[in-house]
C-alpha positions as CSV (number, residue, x, y, z in Angstrom):
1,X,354.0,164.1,2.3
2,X,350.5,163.5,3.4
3,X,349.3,160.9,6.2
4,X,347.8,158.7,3.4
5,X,350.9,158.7,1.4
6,X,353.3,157.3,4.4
7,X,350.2,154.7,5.6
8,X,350.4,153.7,1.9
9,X,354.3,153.8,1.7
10,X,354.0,151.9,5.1
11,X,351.7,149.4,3.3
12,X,353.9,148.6,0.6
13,X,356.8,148.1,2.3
14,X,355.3,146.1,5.2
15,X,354.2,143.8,2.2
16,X,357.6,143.4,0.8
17,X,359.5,143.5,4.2
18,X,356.8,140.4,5.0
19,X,357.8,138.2,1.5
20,X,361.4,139.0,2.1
21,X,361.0,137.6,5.8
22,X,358.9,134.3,4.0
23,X,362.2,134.0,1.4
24,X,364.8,134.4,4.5
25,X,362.7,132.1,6.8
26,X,362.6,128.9,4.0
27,X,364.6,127.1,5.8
28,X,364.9,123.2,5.2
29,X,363.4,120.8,7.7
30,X,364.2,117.5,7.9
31,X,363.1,115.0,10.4
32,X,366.7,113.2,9.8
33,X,370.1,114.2,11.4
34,X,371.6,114.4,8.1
35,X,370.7,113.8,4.1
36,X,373.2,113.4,1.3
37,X,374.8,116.7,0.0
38,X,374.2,118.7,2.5
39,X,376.8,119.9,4.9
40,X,376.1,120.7,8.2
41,X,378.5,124.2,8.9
42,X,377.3,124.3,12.5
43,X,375.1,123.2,14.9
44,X,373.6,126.3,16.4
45,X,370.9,125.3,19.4
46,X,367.4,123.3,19.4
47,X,364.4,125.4,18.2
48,X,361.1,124.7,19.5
49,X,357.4,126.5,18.5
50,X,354.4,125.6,19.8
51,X,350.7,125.4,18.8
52,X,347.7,125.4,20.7
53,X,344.5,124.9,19.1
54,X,341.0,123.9,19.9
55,X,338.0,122.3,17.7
56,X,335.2,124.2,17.7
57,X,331.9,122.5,18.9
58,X,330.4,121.5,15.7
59,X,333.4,119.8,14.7
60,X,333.5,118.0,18.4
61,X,330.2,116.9,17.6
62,X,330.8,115.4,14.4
63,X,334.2,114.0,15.2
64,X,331.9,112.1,18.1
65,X,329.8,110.7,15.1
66,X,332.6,109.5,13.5
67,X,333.7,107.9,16.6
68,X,330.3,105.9,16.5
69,X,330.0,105.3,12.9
70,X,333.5,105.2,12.0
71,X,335.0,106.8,9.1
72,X,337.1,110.0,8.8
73,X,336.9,113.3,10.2
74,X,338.1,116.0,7.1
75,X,337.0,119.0,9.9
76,X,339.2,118.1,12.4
77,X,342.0,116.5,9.7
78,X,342.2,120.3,8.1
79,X,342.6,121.7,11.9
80,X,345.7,118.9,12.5
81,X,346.9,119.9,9.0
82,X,346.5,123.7,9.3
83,X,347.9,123.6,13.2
84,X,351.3,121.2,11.7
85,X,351.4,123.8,9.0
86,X,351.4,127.1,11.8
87,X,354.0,125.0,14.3
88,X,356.5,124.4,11.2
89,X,356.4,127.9,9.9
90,X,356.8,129.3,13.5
91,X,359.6,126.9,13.9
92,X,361.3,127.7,10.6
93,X,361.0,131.4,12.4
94,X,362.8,130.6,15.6
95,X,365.3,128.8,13.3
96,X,366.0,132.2,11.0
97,X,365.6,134.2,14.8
98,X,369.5,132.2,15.5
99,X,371.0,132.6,12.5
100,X,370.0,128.8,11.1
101,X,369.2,128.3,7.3
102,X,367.9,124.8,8.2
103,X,366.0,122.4,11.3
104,X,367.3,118.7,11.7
105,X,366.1,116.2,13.7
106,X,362.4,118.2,13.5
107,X,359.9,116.1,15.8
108,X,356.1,116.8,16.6
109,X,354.2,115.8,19.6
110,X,350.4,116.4,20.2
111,X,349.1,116.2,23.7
112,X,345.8,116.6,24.9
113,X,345.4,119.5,27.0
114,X,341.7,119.1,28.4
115,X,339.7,116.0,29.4
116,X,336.9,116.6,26.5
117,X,339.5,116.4,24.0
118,X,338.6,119.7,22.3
119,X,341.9,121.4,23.2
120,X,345.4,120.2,21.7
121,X,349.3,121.5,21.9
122,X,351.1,121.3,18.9
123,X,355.2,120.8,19.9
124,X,357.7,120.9,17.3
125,X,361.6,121.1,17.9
126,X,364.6,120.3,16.1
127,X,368.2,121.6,15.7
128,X,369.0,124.8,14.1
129,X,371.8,124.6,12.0
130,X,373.6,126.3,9.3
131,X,374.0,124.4,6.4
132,X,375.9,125.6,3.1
133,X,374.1,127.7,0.7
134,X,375.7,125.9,-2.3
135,X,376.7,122.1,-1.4
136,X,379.3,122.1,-4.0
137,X,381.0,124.8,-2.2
138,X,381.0,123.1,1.2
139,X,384.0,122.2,2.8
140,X,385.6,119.1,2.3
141,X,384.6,116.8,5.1
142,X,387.5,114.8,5.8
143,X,387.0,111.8,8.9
């Protein structure tokens, strides 16, 4: 087998090792303890993943107009969005790291980590727990 085959091979499996990890890793998030049919099994341990991320200069500048003039800011809306999006996959990660199939009690905090405002952490943490596959085929729950 030639080098190009087993880079190819590589290739192709990388790809489908990479949307098996995406299937495994859709875990539920909730920002509740709990939600009707769905049974916690266990409680596993909190699960954090962090973001840092920084708006570039031109979107600084026009973020400052918008300060002035009012209005919204889509540039630095997408980079919120697009950093909430990154935080909650890398969490849903950490989650599948313990063993979890789901996050409760998922919180995010943004802090400003420089005075000019162009750098900001992205904290989200929540509980990692495993919750049954089929809610049906939970166990009874009995107070």
């Amino acid at each position: 087998m030639g080098a190009s085959e087993l880079i190819t091979r590589h290739s192709d499996n990388f790809e489908e090792d990479q949307l098996e990890l995406e299937r495994d890793i859709a875990a539920i998030l909730l920002t509740t303890e709990t939600a009707p049919n769905l049974e916690i099994l266990e409680r596993i341990e909190i699960v954090t993943a962090e973001c840092a991320f920084g708006m570039n200069i031109f979107k600084d500048l026009f973020a400052g107009v918008r300060d002035v003039i009012g209005g919204r800011s889509a540039a630095v809306q997408k980079t919120l969005r697009d950093s909430r999006r990154t935080a909650l996959h890398e969490l849903k990660k950490e989650a599948h790291a313990v063993g979890a199939n789901a996050v409760i009690a998922v919180d995010l905090d943004y802090t400003e980590l420089s005075a000019a405002g162009n750098m900001v952490l992205l904290v989200a943490s929540g509980t990692a727990v495993r919750i049954a596959s089929n809610p049906a085929s939970a166990p009874e729950h009995r107070p």
